[in-house]
C-alpha positions in Angstrom: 17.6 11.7 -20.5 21.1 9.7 -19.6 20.4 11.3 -16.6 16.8 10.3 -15.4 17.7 6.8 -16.7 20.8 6.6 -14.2 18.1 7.7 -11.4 17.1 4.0 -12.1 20.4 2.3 -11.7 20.9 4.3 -8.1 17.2 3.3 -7.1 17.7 0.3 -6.0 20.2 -1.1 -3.8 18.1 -3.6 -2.7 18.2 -5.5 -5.9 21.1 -7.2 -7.3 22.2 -7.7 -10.6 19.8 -10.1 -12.4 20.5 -12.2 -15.2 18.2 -15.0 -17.1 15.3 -12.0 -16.5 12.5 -12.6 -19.1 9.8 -9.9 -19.7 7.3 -11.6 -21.9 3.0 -10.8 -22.2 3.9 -8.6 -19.1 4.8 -11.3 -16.7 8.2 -10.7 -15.7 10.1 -14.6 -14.5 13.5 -14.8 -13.0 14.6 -17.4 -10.7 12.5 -18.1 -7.9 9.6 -15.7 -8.6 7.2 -14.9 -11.3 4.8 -11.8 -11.5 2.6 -10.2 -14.0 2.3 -6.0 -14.4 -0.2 -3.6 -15.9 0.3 -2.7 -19.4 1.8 0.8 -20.5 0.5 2.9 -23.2 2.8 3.6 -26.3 5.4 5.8 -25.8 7.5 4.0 -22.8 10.7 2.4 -24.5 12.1 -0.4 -22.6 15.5 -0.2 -21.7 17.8 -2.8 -19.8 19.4 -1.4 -16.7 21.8 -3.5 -14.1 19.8 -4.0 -10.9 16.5 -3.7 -12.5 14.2 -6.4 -13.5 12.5 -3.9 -15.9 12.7 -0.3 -16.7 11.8 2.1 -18.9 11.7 5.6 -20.2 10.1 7.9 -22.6 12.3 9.8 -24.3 13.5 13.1 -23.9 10.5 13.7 -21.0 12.8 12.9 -17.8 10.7 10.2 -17.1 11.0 6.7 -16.3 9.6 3.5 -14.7 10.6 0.7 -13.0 10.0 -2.5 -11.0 12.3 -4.8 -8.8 11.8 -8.2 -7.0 14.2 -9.4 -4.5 13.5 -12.3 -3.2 17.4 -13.3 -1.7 18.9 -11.6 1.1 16.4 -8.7 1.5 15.8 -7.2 4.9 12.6 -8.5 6.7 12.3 -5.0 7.6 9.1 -2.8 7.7 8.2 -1.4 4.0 9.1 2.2 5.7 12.9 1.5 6.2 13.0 -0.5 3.1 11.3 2.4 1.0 13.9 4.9 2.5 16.8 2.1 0.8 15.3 3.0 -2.3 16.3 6.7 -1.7 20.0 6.4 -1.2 21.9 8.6 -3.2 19.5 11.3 -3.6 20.1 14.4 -1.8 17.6 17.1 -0.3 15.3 14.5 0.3 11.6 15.9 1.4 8.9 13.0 1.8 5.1 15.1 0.5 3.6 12.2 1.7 3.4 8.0 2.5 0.6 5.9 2.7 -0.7 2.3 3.0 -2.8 0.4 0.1 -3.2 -2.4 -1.0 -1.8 -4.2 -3.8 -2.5 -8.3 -4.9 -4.0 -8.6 -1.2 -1.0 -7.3 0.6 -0.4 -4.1 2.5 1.6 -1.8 0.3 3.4 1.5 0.9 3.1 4.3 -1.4 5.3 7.4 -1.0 6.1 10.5 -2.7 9.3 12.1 -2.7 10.9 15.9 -4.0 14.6 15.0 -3.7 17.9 15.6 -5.8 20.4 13.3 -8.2 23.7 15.2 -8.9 22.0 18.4 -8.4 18.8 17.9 -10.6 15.5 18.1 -8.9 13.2 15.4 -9.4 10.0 13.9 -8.1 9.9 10.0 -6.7 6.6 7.7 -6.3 7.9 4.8 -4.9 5.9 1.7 -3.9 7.1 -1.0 -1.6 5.2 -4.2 -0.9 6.0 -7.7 0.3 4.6 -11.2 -0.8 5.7 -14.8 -1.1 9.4 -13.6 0.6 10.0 -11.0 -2.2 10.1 -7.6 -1.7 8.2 -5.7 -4.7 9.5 -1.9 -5.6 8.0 -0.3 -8.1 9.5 3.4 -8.9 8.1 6.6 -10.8 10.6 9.2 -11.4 9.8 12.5 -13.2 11.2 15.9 -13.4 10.1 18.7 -10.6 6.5 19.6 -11.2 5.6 17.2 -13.8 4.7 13.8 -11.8 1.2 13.9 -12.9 1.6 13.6 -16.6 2.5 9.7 -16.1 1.4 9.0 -12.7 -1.3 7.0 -14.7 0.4 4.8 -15.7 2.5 3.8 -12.9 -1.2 3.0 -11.2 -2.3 1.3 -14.3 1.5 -1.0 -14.0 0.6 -1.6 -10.0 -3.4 -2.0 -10.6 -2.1 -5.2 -13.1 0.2 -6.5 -10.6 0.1 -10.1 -9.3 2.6 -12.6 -7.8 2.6 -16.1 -9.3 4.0 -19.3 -8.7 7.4 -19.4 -10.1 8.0 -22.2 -12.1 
């Protein structure tokens, strides 16, 4: 499980370190932006990662969730290129498939990924969207062949999201 949870760390090299991140009623605050997710069932345990605003994991599956916002020094750069940050560090990268949506009135980009960390295969959803000059990444990893048994609740987390005014 060390493992998956290090997929998280590598994720994102958009995002920075953050501190003063607060995670409370699921609306996640840190300096200069404020946003609320979908719930998740029992069974994810939240764990703290550097880089992350929040992640988490059920243990033992290989599978874990997370969600970013940078709002500093990102790229203004199309959600394609800044999806394909996300995947540095992988190897044998194979995209199944991308596609636009949209998520809290913006155009989002959803994309699904067979790739390798250190050898182990291991399926990516990623979804990349941009509001109120942040960029939102939201990430699903799961071991080969078994995306679908949480995929559910990565829509449910994106279904709930919604930029606020930070305060």
């Amino acid at each position: 499980m060390i493992r998956y949870i290090g997929v998280l760390g590598s994720l994102f090299v958009l995002a920075g370190c953050h501190r003063g991140v607060r995670f409370e009623n699921h609306v996640v605050s840190k300096e200069g932006v404020r946003y609320r997710l979908g719930a998740l069932p029992p069974g994810w345990e939240r764990v703290k990662l550097p880089g992350n605003d929040v992640a988490w994991f059920i243990e033992d599956t290989g599978h874990a969730l997370s969600v970013n916002a940078t709002c500093r020094e990102h790229e203004d750069a199309p959600l394609d290129v800044l999806t394909h940050h996300l995947l540095e560090g992988f190897t044998e990268r194979q995209a199944v498939f991308h596609r636009l949506e949209v998520v809290d009135e913006r155009e989002a980009l959803r994309s699904h990924y067979l790739a390798k960390l250190d050898g182990v295969p291991v399926e990516l959803m990623l979804l990349v969207l941009k509001k109120d000059r942040c960029v939102f990444d939201f990430s699903y990893v799961s071991p080969l062949g078994r995306l679908d048994s949480h995929l559910a609740e990565l829509d449910a987390m994106v279904l709930g999201f919604h930029s606020e005014e930070a305060s």
